[in-house]
C-alpha positions in Angstrom: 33.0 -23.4 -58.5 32.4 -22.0 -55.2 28.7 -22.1 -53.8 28.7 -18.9 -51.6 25.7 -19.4 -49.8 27.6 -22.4 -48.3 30.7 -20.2 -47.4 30.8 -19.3 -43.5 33.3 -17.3 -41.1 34.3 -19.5 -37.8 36.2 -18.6 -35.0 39.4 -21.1 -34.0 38.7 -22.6 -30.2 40.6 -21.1 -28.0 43.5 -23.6 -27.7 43.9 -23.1 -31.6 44.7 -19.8 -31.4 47.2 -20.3 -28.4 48.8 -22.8 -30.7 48.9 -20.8 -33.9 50.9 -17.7 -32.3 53.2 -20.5 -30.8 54.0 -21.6 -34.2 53.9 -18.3 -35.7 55.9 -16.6 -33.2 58.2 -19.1 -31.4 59.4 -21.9 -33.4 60.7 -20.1 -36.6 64.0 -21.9 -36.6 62.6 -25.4 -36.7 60.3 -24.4 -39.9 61.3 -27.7 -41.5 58.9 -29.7 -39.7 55.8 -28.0 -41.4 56.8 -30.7 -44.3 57.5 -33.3 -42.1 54.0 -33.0 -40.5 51.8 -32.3 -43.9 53.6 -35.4 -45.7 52.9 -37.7 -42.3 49.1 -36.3 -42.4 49.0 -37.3 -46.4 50.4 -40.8 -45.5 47.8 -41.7 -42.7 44.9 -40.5 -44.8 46.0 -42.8 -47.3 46.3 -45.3 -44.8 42.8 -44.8 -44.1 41.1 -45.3 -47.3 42.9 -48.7 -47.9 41.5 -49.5 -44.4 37.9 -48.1 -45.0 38.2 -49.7 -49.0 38.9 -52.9 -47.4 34.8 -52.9 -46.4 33.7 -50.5 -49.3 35.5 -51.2 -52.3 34.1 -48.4 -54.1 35.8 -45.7 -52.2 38.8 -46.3 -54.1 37.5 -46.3 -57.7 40.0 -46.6 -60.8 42.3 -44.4 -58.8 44.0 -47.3 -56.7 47.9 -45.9 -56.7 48.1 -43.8 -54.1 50.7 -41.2 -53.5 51.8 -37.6 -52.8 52.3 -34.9 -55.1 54.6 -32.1 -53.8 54.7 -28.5 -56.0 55.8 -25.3 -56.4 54.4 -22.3 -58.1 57.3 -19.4 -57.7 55.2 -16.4 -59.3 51.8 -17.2 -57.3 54.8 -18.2 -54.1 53.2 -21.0 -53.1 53.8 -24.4 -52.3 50.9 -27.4 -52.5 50.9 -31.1 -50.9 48.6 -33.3 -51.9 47.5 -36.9 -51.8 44.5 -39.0 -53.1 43.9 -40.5 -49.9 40.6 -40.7 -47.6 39.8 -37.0 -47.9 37.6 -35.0 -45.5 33.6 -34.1 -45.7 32.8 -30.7 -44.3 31.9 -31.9 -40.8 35.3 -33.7 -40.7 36.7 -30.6 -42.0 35.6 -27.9 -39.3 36.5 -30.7 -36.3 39.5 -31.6 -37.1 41.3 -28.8 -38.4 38.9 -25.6 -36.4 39.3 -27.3 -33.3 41.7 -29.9 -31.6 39.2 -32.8 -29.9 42.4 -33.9 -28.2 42.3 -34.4 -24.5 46.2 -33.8 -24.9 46.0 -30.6 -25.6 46.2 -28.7 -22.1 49.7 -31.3 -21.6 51.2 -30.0 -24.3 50.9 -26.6 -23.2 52.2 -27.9 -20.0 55.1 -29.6 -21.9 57.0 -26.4 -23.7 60.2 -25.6 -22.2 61.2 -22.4 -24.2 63.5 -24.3 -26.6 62.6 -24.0 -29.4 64.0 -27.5 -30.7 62.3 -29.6 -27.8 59.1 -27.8 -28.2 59.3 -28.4 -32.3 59.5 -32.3 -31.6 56.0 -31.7 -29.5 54.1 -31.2 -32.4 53.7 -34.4 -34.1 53.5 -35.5 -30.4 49.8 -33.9 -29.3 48.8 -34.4 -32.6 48.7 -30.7 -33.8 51.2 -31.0 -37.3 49.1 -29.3 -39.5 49.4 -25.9 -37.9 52.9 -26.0 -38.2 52.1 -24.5 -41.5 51.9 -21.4 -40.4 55.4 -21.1 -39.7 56.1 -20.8 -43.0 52.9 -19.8 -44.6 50.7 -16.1 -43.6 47.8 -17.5 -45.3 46.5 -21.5 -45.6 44.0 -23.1 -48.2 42.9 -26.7 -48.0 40.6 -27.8 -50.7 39.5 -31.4 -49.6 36.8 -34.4 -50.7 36.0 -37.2 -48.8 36.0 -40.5 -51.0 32.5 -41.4 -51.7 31.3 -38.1 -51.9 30.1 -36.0 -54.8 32.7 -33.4 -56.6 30.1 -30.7 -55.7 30.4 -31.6 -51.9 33.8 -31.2 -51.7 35.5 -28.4 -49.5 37.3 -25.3 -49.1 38.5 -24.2 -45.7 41.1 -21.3 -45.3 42.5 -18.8 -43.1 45.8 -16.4 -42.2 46.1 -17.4 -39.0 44.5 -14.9 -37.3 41.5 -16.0 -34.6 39.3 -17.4 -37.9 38.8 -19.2 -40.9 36.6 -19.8 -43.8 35.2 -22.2 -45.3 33.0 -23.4 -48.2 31.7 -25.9 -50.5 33.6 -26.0 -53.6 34.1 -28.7 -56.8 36.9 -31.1 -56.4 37.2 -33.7 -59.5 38.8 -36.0 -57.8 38.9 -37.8 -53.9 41.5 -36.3 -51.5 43.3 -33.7 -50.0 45.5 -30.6 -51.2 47.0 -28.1 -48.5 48.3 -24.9 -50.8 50.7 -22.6 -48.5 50.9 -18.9 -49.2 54.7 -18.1 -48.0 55.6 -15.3 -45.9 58.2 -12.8 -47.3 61.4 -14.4 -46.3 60.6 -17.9 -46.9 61.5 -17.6 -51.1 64.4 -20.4 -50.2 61.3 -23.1 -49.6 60.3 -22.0 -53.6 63.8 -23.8 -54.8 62.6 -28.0 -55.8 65.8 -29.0 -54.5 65.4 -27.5 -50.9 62.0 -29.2 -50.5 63.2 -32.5 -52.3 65.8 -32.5 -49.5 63.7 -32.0 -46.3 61.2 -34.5 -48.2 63.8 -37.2 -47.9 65.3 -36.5 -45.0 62.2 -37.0 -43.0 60.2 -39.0 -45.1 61.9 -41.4 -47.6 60.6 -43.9 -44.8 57.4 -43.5 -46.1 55.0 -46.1 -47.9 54.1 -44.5 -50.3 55.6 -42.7 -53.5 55.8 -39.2 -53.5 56.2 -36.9 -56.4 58.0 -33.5 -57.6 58.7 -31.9 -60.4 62.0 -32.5 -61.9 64.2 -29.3 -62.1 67.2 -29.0 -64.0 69.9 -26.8 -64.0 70.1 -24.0 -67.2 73.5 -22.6 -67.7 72.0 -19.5 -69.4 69.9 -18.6 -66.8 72.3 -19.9 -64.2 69.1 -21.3 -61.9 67.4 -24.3 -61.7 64.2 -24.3 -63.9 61.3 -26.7 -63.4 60.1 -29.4 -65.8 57.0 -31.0 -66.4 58.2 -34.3 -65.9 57.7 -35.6 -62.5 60.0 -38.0 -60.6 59.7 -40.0 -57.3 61.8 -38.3 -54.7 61.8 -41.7 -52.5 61.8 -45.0 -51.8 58.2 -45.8 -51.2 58.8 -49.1 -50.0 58.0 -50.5 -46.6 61.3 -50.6 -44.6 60.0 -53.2 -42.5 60.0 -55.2 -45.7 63.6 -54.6 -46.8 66.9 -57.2 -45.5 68.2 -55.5 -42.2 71.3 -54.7 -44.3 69.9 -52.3 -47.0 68.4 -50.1 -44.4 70.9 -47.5 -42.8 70.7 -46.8 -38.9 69.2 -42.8 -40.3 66.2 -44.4 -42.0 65.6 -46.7 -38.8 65.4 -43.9 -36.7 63.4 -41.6 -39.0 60.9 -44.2 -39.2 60.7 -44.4 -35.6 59.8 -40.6 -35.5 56.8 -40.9 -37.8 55.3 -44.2 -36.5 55.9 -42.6 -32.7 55.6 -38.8 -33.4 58.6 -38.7 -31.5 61.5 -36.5 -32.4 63.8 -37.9 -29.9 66.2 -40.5 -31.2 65.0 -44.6 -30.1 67.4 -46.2 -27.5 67.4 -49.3 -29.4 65.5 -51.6 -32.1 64.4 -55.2 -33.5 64.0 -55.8 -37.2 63.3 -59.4 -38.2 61.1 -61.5 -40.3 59.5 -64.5 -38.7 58.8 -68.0 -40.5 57.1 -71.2 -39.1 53.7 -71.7 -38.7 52.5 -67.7 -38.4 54.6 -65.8 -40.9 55.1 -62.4 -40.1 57.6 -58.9 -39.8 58.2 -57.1 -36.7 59.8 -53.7 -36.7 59.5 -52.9 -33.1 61.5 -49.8 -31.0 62.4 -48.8 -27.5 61.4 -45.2 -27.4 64.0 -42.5 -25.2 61.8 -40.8 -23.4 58.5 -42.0 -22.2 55.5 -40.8 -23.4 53.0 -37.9 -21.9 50.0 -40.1 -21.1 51.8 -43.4 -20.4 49.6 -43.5 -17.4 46.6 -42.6 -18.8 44.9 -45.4 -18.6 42.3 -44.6 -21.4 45.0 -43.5 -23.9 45.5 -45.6 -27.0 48.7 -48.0 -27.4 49.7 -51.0 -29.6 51.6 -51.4 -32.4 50.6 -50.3 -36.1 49.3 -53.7 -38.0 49.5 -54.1 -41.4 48.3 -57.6 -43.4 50.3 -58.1 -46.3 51.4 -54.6 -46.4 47.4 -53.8 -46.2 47.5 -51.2 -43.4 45.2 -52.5 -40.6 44.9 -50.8 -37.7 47.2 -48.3 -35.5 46.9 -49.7 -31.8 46.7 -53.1 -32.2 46.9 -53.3 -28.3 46.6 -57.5 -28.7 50.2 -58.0 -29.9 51.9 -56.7 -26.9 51.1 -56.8 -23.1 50.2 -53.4 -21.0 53.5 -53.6 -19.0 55.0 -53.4 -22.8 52.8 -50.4 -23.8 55.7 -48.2 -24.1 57.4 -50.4 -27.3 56.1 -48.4 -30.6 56.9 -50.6 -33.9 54.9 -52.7 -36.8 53.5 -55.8 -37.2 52.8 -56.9 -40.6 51.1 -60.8 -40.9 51.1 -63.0 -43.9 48.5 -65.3 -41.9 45.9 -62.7 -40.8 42.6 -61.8 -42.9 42.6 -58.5 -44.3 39.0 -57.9 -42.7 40.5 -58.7 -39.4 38.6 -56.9 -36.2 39.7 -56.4 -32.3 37.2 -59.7 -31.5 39.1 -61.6 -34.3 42.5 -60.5 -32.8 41.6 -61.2 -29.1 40.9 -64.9 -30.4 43.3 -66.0 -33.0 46.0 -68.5 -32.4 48.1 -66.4 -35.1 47.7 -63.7 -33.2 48.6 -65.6 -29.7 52.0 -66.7 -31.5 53.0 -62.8 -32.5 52.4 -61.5 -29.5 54.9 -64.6 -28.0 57.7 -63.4 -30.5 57.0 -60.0 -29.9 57.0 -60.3 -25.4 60.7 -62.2 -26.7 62.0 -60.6 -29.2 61.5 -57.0 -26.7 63.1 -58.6 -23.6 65.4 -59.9 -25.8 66.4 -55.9 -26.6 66.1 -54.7 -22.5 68.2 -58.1 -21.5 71.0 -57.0 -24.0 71.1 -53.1 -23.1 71.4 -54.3 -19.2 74.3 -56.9 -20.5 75.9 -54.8 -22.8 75.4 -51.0 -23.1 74.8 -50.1 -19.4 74.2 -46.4 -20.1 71.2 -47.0 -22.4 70.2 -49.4 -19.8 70.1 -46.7 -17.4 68.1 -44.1 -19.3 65.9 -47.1 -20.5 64.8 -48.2 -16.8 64.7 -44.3 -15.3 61.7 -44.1 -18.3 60.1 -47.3 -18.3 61.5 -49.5 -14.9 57.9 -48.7 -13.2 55.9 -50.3 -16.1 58.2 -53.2 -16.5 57.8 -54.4 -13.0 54.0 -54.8 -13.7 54.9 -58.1 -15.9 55.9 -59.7 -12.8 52.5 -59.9 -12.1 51.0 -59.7 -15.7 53.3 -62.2 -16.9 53.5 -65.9 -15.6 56.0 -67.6 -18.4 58.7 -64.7 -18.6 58.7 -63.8 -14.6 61.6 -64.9 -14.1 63.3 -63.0 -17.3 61.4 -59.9 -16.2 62.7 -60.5 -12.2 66.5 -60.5 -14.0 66.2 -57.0 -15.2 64.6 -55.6 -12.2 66.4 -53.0 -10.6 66.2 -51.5 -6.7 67.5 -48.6 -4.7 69.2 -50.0 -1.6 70.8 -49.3 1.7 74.2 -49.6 -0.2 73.7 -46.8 -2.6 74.1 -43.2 -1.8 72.0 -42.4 -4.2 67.9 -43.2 -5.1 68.9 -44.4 -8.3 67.5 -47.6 -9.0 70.9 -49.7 -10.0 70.8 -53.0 -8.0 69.4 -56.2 -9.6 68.2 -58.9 -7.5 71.5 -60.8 -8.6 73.7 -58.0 -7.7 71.6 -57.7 -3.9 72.7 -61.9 -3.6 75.9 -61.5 -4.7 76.9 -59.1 -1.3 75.2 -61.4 0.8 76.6 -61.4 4.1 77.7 -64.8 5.8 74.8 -66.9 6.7 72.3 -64.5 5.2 69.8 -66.4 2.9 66.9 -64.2 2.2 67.1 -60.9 0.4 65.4 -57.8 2.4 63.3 -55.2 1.5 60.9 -52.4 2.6 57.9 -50.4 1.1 57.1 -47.0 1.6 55.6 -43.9 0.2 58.7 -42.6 -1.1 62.2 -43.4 -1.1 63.6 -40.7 1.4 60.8 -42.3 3.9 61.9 -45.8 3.3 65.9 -45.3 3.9 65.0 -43.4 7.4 62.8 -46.1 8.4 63.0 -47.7 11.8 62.7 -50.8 10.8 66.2 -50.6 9.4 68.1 -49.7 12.4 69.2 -53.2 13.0 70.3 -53.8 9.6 72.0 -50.7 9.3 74.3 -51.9 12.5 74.8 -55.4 11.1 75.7 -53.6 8.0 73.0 -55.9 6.1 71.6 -54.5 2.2 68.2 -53.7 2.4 66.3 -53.2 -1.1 64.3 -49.4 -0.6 61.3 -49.7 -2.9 59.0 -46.5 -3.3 57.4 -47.0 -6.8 53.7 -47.6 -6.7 53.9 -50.6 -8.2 56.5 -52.4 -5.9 53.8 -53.8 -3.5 52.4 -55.3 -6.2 55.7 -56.6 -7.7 57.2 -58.5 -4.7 53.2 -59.4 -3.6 53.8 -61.7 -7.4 57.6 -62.6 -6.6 58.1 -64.1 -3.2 61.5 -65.8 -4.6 64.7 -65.1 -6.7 67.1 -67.8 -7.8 66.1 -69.8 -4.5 65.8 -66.9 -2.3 62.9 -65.4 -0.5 62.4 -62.0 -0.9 61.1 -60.4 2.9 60.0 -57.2 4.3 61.7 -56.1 7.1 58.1 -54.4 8.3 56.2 -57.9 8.3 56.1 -60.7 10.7 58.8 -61.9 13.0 62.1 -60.8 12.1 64.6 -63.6 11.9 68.8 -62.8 11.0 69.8 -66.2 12.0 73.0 -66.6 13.4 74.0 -63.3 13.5 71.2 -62.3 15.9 71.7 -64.4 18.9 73.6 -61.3 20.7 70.3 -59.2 20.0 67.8 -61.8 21.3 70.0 -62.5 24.6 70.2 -58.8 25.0 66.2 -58.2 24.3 64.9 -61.1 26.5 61.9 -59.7 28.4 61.8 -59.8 32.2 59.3 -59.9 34.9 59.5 -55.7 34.5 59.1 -56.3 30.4 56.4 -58.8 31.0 54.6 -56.5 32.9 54.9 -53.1 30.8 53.7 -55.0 28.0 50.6 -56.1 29.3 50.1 -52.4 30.6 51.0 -50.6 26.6 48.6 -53.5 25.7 46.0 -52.5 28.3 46.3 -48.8 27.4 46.2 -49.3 23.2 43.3 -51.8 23.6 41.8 -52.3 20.4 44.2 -50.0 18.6 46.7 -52.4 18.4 46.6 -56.9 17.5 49.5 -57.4 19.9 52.9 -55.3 21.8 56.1 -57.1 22.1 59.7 -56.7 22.3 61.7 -56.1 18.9 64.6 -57.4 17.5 64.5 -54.6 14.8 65.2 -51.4 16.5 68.2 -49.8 17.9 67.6 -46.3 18.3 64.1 -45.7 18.1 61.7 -46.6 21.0 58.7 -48.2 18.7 58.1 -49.6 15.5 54.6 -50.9 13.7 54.7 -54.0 11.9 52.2 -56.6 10.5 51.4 -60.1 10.6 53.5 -61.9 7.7 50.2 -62.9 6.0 48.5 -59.7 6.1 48.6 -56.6 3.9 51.4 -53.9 4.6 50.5 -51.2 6.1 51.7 -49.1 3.1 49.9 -50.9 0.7 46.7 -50.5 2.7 47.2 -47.1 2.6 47.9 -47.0 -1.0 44.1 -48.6 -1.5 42.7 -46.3 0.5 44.1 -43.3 -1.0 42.7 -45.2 -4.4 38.9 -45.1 -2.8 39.1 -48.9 -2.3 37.5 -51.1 0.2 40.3 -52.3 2.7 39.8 -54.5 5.6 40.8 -52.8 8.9 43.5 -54.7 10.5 45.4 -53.4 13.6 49.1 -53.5 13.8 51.8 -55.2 16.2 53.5 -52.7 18.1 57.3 -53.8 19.1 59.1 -51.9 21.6 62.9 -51.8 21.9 63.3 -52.4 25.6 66.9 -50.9 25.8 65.5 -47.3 24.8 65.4 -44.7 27.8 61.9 -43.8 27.2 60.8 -47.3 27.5 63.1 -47.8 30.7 61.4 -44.7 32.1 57.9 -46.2 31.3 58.9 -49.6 33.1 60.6 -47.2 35.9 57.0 -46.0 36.5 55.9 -48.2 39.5 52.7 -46.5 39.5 51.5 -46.6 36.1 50.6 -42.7 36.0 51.7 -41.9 33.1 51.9 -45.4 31.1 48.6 -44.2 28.8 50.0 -41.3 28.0 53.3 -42.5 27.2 52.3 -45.8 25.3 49.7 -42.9 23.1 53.0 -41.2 22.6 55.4 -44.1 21.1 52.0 -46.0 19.2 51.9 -42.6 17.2 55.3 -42.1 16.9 55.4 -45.1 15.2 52.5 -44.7 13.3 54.7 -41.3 12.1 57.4 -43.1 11.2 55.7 -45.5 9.2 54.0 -43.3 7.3 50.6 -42.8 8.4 48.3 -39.8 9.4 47.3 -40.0 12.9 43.8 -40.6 13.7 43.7 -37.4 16.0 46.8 -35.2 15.6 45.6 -32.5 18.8 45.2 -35.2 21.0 48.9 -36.3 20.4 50.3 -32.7 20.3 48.3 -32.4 24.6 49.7 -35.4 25.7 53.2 -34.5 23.9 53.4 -31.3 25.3 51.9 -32.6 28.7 54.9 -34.6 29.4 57.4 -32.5 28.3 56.1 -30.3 31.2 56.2 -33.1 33.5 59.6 -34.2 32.5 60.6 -30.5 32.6 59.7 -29.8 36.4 60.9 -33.3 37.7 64.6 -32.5 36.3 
């Protein structure tokens, strides 16, 4: 019975009511998911109370068989879902359902396309299912109590989808939730059992738990199907993880991948085994298609769900797989572990130490055989998740060298910026008497392919590796070799080609004229610069900025900075290609006039090529423009 002095009128938040005229208005033709999402909310809240029972024992009473119960009522048109799971107390009631406390809220506004498919698979996504309801339903009642509490504390809350809802305390014999949709007009096909029984095992037979309808059988007489007041189990209800790799089909994998990930889109690939030895344990574990919203987000939760003899756990058990593998969604369910098991006990248990091993395996293991045999998932796999994977170099002593094996580059030899070239691939077109493999850093990839510091590789027709993520400074800072083979930058320390430079360095000896314009640029930079000599890099550009071979790249310095750290100020080694006419016109200069000018000019050049912000941009633009002039009414 309803306590009305309890009963108040709230208002949604604002991002509510954004979202319930999205779902009212603009994804009408996906209105299967509203079941989808209400039976994937039932599950976890059962999920829930075995966790929470697992401390309190007494939160699951006599009532320990959990399940779902889905109905129909055709004369009153409604449909009901309910479980006996964890339940909600009023304050749980007006958080979760009057407002979203979601910081991914605002992104999944920022996600919709318009299409009406893509934006249906956001849902589960952001974590905003239950509104689906009102695709289907004008008018919503949830009648909910939170296990522990009294009958006469449990809860009403209701609304049409309008801007507000109600809510009040109401009696509730037993624990649980029941969501009671009032269909709109032209929704009587969602009234027929074997409609609903159909989406219910489509998208959920996956599920771990056994849910209910009433039967309906067919009567000739009245040519319909009538209900009965038998119930039957519409699926499975057992955990797929726990069934041989042949009874499940390749559809149940990849529906269980949706509701583990809230991921519509289909997985690129799986691993389903059961471990023995000393730590027994199942692993269920996926390769999502498309990379999550917040897979940057550094604060955003990831891990794999972990159950203990079936004994749901915990969702983001974070222990069992390294951050470069946070993308991997799947399950981990331990014979070994104790069912009170915490994040300390995790961080320290050999157990856990062991699945993690067979999990870091058993996933490259998955990547190493899309790369070797099904290139095109390969492809889509690294243009989602190549940037995170490159982390393990670093993050990963024992499988570095797996990890460096599935790398993959742009390079001078592609057309393209795709990143297609393995390390193997890069020796494999080494040129005669070449024994290191070549790279550069930069900002982004257009700025690394016009760099200077390629010009003499370009003319030798040398690969050069063009690396532009983020994370590649820290990737070849934590892998100086492949298969024997140093990995250098072609923008650090003295450039040596072997053999095939001997015409170069004949060509770029310095002379007494050399010698002496050196000393000048060096004179004129002072400070600005470590030391000026003559390069062996550049062709068609006058100057180039390098650093020492020990010292930090100037890109990555730049990176830190940009990321408010503390960096060390080095100065750079300016190289000057003394075949270049403005450099023969500074060493023409017999009377130095112009040499500060001139040596400003090609130190900031440089610095423009190589990515940096100059430290006073007029300046350069008076002295540019000043010698134009000059140059102008000499000619």
């Amino acid at each position: 019975m309803s306590d009305s002095a309890s009963k108040e009128t709230l208002g949604f938040q604002t991002e509510v009511s954004q979202l319930l005229k999205l779902m009212i208005h603009s994804l009408y033709s996906n209105k299967e998911i509203f079941l989808r999402e209400l039976i994937s909310n039932a599950s976890d809240a059962c999920d829930k109370l075995r966790f929470e029972s697992l401390t309190d024992a007494s939160l699951m009473g006599d009532e320990s068989d959990l399940k779902i119960d889905i109905s129909v009522d055709r004369e009153a048109r409604t449909i009901s879902i309910s479980d006996n799971g964890i339940g909600m107390s009023r304050e749980e009631v007006v958080q979760n359902i009057g407002t979203i406390a979601k910081s991914g809220t605002k992104e999944f506004f920022g996600k919709l396309t318009g299409d009406q498919a893509q934006d249906a698979n956001l849902i589960g996504q952001f974590g905003v299912g239950f509104y689906s309801s009102f695709i289907v339903a004008d008018k919503v009642t949830l009648i909910t109590r939170r296990a522990g509490l009294e009958d006469s504390e449990s809860v009403c809350w209701e609304s049409k989808g309008e801007g507000e809802f109600t809510i009040e305390t109401v009696s509730k014999p037993e624990r649980g939730t029941q969501i009671i949709l009032h269909l709109r007009a032209d929704e009587d096909d969602l009234l027929e059992g074997y409609r609903l029984k159909s989406i219910a095992q489509r998208y959920s037979d996956h599920i771990n738990l056994p849910i209910f309808m009433s039967k309906e059988e067919w009567d000739e007489k009245e040519s319909k199907y009538v209900l009965q007041d038998e119930s039957e189990q519409i699926n499975q209800a057992s955990a797929i993880w726990t069934r041989p790799k042949n009874d499940v089909s390749e559809e149940q994998y990849e529906e269980f991948y949706k509701h583990i990930s809230n991921d519509m889109e289909k997985p690129l690939a799986w691993a389903h085994a059961r471990v023995e030895g000393k730590s027994e344990y199942a692993q269920l574990l996926y390769l999502p298609g498309k990379a999550p919203f917040d897979l940057w987000n550094r604060e955003h939760k990831r891990g794999l769900k972990l159950y203990v003899r079936r004994v749901f756990i915990m969702d983001d058990a974070e222990q069992l797989l390294p951050g470069y593998l946070r993308f991997v969604r799947g399950v981990i369910d331990s014979s070994d572990l104790p069912l009170n098991v915490s994040r300390e006990i995790l961080q320290e248990s050999k157990d856990v130490d062991a699945i993690r091993k067979g999990c870091i395996s058993r996933v490259l293991g998955l990547v190493e055989d899309l790369a070797k045999n099904q290139q095109d998932k390969f492809k889509a796999f690294w243009k989602e998740f190549g940037s995170v994977l490159k982390e393990g170099v670093g993050e990963d002593f024992s499988n570095k060298e797996r990890i460096a094996h599935l790398l993959r580059f742009s390079s001078t030899a592609e057309s393209s910026d795709e990143q297609v070239v393995s390390l193997s691939d890069y020796i494999g077109r080494f040129k005669e008497g070449q024994d290191k493999i070549y790279y550069i850093t930069a900002e982004t990839h257009a700025a690394a392919k016009s760099s200077p510091h390629l010009e003499i590789f370009k003319k030798k027709d040398i690969e050069v590796l063009l690396l532009s993520d983020r994370v590649d400074e820290w990737a070849v800072s934590n892998l100086q070799e492949f298969d024997g083979k140093k990995l250098v930058s072609v923008a650090k320390g003295s450039l040596d080609l072997g053999s095939s430079d001997d015409e170069e360095n004949k060509e770029n000896e310095t002379d007494s004229d050399s010698e002496e314009l050196i000393k000048k640029i060096k004179e004129s930079l002072g400070d600005s610069v470590k030391e000026v000599r003559v390069s062996s890099r550049l062709v068609d550009s006058p100057s180039c900025l390098v650093s020492d071979e020990d010292e930090m790249s100037m890109n990555l310095s730049r990176m830190l900075k940009a990321a408010g750290q503390e960096v060390p100020s080095v100065a750079p080694i300016l190289e000057i290609n003394i075949q270049h006419p403005i450099i023969k016109k500074m060493s023409s200069d017999k009377e130095g006039s112009r040499i500060s000018d001139w040596s400003s000019i090609i130190f900031d050049q440089a610095m423009l090529s190589d990515g940096g912000a100059l430290a006073d941009p007029a300046k350069f633009v008076v002295k540019l423009n000043k010698l134009i002039l000059d140059v102008s009414e000499n000619t």
